[in-house]
N, C-alpha and C positions, 0 to 999 in steps of 0.2 A: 262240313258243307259238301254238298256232290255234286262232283264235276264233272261235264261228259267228256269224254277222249275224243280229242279231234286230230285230225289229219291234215298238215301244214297243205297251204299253196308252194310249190314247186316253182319257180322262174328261171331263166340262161339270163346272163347277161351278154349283151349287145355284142360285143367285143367275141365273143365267144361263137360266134357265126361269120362268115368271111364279110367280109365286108364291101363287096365287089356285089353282093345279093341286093335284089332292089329290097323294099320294104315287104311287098306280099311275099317276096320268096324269105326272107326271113322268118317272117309270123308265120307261116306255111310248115319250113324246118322245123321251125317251135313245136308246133300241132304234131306233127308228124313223130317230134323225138319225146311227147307225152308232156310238155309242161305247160303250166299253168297260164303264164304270163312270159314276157320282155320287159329286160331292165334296160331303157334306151341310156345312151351315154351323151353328154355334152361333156368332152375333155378340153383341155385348151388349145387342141389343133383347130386351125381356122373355120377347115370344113366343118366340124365338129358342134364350131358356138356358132355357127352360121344360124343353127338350128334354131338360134335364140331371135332369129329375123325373119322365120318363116309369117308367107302372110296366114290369115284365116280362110283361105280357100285351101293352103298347103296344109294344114293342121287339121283340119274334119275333114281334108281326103284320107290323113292316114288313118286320124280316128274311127272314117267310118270301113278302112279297111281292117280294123281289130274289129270289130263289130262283124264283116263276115265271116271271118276266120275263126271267131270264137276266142283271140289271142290277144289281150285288153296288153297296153304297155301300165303296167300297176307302178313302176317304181322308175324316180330317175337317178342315174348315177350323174352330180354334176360334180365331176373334176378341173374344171375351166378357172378354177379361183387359187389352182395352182400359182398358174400365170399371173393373176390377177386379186392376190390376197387381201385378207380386211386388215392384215394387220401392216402391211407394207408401211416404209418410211415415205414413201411417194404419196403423196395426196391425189395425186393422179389417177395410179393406181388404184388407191380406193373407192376413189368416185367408179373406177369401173366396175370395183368389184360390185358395188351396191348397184350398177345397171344392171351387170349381170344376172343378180339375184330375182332383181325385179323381171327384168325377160326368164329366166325359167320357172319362177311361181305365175306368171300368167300364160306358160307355156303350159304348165302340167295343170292347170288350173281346164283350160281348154280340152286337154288330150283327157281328161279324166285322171291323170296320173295323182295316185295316195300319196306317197311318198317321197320327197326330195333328200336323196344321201350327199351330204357334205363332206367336201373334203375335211378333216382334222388340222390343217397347215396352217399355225400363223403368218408365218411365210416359208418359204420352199427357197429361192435362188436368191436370196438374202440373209445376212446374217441374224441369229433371232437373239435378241434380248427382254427384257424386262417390258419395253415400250411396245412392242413385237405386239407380247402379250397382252397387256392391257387395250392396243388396238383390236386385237383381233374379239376379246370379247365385247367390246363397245359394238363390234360391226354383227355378231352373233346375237345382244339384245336387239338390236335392231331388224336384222332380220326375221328376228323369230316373231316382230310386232307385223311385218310385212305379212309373212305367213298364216297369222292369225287372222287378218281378214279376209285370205281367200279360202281358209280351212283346209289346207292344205300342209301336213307334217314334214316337218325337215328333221331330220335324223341323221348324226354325225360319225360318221364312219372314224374307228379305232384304226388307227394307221397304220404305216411300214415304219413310219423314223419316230423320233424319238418324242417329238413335243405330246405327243395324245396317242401314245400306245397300247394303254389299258383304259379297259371299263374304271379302273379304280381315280384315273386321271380325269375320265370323262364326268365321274359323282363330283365331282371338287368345280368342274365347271356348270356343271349342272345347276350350282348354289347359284351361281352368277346369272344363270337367265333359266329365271323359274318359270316361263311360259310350256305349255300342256302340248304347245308344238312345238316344242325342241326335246328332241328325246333320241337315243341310241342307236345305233345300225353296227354292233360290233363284225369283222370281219374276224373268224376264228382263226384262220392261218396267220394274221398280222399280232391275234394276241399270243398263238402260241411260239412264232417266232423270236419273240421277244422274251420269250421265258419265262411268261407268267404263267400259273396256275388257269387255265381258260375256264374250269369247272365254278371255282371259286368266284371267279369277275364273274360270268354271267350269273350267279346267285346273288351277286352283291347288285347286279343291275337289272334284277328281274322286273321290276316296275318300269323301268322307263326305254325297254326294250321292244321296240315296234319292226322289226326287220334285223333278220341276219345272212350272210356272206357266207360260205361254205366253200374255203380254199385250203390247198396246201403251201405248205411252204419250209422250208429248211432254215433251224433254228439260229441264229445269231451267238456264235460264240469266239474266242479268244483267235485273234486273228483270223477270222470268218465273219462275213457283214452279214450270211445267212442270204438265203431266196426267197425273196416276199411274192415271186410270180412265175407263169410257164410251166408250173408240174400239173399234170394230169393227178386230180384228185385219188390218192392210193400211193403216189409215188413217194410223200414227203414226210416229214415227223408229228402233222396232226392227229390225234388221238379222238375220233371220230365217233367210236364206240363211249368214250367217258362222254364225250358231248352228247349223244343222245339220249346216253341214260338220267345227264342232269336234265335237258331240256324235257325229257317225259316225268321228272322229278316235279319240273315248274310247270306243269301242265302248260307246256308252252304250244299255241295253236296261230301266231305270227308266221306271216311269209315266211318262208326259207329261196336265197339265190344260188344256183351256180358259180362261181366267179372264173372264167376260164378262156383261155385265151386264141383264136383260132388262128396259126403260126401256120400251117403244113396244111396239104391235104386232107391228111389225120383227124382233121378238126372232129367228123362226125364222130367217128369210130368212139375220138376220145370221149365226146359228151357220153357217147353209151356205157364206154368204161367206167368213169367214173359214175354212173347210173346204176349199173350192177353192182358195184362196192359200196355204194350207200344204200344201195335195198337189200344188201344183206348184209349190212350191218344194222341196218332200222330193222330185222327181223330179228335179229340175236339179242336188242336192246328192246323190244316192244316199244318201235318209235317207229313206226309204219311211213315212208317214203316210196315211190315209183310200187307200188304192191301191183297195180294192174297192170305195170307194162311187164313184168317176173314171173308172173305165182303162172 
């Protein structure tokens, strides 16, 4: 069968530009530092899910500020269900979890946003058991039925701790909520610090892969919890180079994100470092990233 070679979209996420910037000077940065798109963030800080209360005059002013910038917001990271898990012992909590959900698919429903990336957490600041579990996919079929009718993709981020660390964890839930909008968002720093084979997971999840994360991180070993965040992509033990050459193996043509953290001053410099280390290593693996901001 023949298949054309295509050239992923490029996105920063959110977090990874200061956050003191208004919205144009973000999308602006974006433009400026050559990518495609913004991956907005709703975390579980206040300010953050406030976003989920914005009215419709506040929502197509930013919308129609991606519209002149040329810098659409394509993906959302909603980490806000940290806080607020499906799988919690609190019925409370659940109830919010499921408003939650519903204010960010009619958020990104509005904003034009493809993609909603889920957290992996049955629960986070709670102990997880058995019931954990089965809550939290109860609250995942659910969601995914929400999702369906605004046509809008939720894609479950491969995590840093232990409940949903690998692709191969993600196939097993996958069985549990067969709907065509719930599909993967693996983050490559969180599978490789975990110590799996990253090559292997993403061939095993080549079908239900709609979005990936492009982080470093320091591996998780004996007396070492490992770093799942804060390295400037080049600094950590991701193997970059094998991920490309699989992802051009799977003729993979899905978004690609940044994932990266704006801590210091530093912040631009870093986006470009880690910009020149991925465009030549997408040159060495014939997996073409940033080619027109380099050649």
């Amino acid at each position: 069968m023949y298949q054309t070679k295509q050239t992923p979209r490029v996105g920063i996420y959110e977090k990874a530009l200061p956050n003191e910037l208004a919205w144009q000077e973000k999308l602006l940065e974006a433009k400026k530092l050559g990518f495609d798109f913004v991956e907005i963030s709703i975390d579980e800080s206040d300010e953050r899910r406030a976003r989920l209360n914005w009215s419709d005059d506040e929502i197509y002013s930013l919308r129609h500020l991606c519209e002149q910038t040329g810098i659409p917001l394509h993906s959302m990271c909603l980490s806000a269900h940290r806080k607020y898990p499906f799988g919690s012992a609190d019925k409370h909590i659940r109830k919010e979890a499921r408003v939650i959900m519903d204010k960010a698919i009619s958020l990104a429903y509005k904003l034009g946003i493809r993609v909603i990336q889920l957290a992996g957490y049955d629960v986070y600041y709670e102990d997880a058991n058995s019931d954990t579990h089965l809550r939290f996919i109860e609250g995942m079929q659910w969601s995914a039925k929400q999702a369906e009718k605004a046509g809008v993709m939720l894609a479950v981020e491969i995590m840093d701790t232990n409940y949903l660390n690998s692709l191969s964890k993600f196939e097993i839930l996958k069985k549990e909520v067969s709907s065509p909008y719930f599909m993967a968002y693996p983050d490559v720093g969180n599978i490789t610090g975990w110590n799996y084979d990253v090559c292997t997971e993403l061939m095993l999840s080549r079908e239900h892969i709609v979005q990936i994360h492009l982080k470093d991180t320091y591996k998780v070993k004996t007396n070492y919890p490992g770093q799942f965040r804060d390295l400037v992509i080049g600094e950590g033990e991701v193997n970059f180079a094998d991920i490309f050459k699989t992802l051009n193996n799977m003729n993979y043509s899905a978004p690609l994100v940044i994932e990266m953290w704006a801590k210091d001053k530093k912040w631009k410099q870093n986006i470009i470092t880690a910009q020149k280390r991925l465009n030549a290593i997408g040159k060495e693996t014939n997996f073409p990233i940033f080619t027109s901001l380099f050649d």
